[in-house]
C-alpha positions as MATLAB code, in Angstrom:
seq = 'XXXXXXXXXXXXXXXXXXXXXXXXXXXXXXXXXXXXXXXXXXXXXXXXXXXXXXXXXXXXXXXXXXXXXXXXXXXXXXXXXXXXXXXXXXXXXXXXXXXXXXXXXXX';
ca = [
      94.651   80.640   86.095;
      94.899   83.578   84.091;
      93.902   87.162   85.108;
      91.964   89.268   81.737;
      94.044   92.406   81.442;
      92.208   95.269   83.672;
      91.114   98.034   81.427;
      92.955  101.191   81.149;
      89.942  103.276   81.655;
      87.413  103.624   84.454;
      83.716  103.556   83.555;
      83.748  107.757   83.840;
      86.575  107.666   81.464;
      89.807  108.594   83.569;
      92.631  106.393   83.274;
      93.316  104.050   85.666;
      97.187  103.996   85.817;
      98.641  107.532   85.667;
     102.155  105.548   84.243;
     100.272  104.532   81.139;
      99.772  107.824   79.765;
     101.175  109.481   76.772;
     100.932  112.479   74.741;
      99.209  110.187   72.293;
      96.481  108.494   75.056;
      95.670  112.604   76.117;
      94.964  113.456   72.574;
      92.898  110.652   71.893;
      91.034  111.012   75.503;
      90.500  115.009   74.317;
      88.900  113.943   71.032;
      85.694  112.655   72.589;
      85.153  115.338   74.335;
      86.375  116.981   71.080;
      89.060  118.847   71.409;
      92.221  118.967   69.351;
      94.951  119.410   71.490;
      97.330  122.260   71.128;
     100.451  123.641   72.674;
      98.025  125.763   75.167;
      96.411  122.474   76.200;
     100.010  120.509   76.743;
     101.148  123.530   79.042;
      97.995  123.140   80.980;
      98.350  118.820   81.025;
     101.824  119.288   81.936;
     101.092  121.623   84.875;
      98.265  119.476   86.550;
     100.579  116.463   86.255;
     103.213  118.461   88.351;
     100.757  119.972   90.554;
      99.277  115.964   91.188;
     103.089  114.402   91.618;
     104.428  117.233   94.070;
     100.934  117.177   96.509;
      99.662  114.076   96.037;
      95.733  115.135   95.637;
      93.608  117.166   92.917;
      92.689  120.870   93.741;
      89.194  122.519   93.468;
      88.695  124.736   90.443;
      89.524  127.428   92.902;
      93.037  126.866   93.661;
      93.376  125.548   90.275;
      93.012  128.824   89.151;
      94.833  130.685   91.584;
      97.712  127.677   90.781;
      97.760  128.465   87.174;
      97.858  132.139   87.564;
     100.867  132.272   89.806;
     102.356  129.153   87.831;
     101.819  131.082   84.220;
     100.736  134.216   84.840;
      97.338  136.218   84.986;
      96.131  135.650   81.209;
      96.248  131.888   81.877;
      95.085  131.714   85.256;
      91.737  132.550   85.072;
      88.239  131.507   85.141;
      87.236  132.670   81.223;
      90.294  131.450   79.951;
      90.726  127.855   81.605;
      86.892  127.082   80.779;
      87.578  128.285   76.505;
      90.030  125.790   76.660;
      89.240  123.031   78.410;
      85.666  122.630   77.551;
      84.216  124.738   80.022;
      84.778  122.454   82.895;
      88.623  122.998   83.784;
      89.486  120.613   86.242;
      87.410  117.926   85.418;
      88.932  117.873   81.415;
      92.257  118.387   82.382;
      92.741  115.949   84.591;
      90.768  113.083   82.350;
      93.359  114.280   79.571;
      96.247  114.340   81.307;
      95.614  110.836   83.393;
      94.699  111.623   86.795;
      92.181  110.506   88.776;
      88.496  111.674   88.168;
      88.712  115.103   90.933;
      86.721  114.991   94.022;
      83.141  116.470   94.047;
      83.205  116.056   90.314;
      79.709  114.920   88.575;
];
């Protein structure tokens, strides 16, 4: 019998195998939000992927903040900052561009 291929997107949107993505899947997953993804954005995607592989779980928009700020410094790590530029809902967007699981808690 054969299996239909499972699609690469849950019904909220987030990819459902972190392997598949690609620069190319985030920037694609960022323009229906829109956004056009730019070197600010990457640094961010790159830095939740990390933070996902080394502990395994999401954080809360919190420690996200408080991870970005001693990852990349004050101007980057805050509140203002991280909501300009991902769509005013930080950890939510960047994880759905950078394909991770949809974050705990989030609507």
């Amino acid at each position: 019998m054969y299996d239909a291929p499972h699609p690469i997107l849950s019904a909220d949107g987030f990819l459902i195998d972190r392997e598949a993505w690609t620069p190319e899947l985030a920037r694609a997953l960022a323009a229906k939000i829109p956004l056009v993804l730019q070197e600010d954005h990457f640094e961010i995607i790159r830095f939740i992927r990390a933070y996902h592989e080394r502990f395994d779980h999401l954080p809360t928009n919190r420690l996200f903040i408080k991870a970005v700020e001693k990852a990349l410094g004050p101007e980057k790590g805050n509140s203002r900052y991280l909501n300009q530029l991902l769509a005013g809902a930080p950890v939510r967007t960047a994880c759905l561009i950078a394909g991770l699981p949809k974050p705990p808690g989030c609507l």
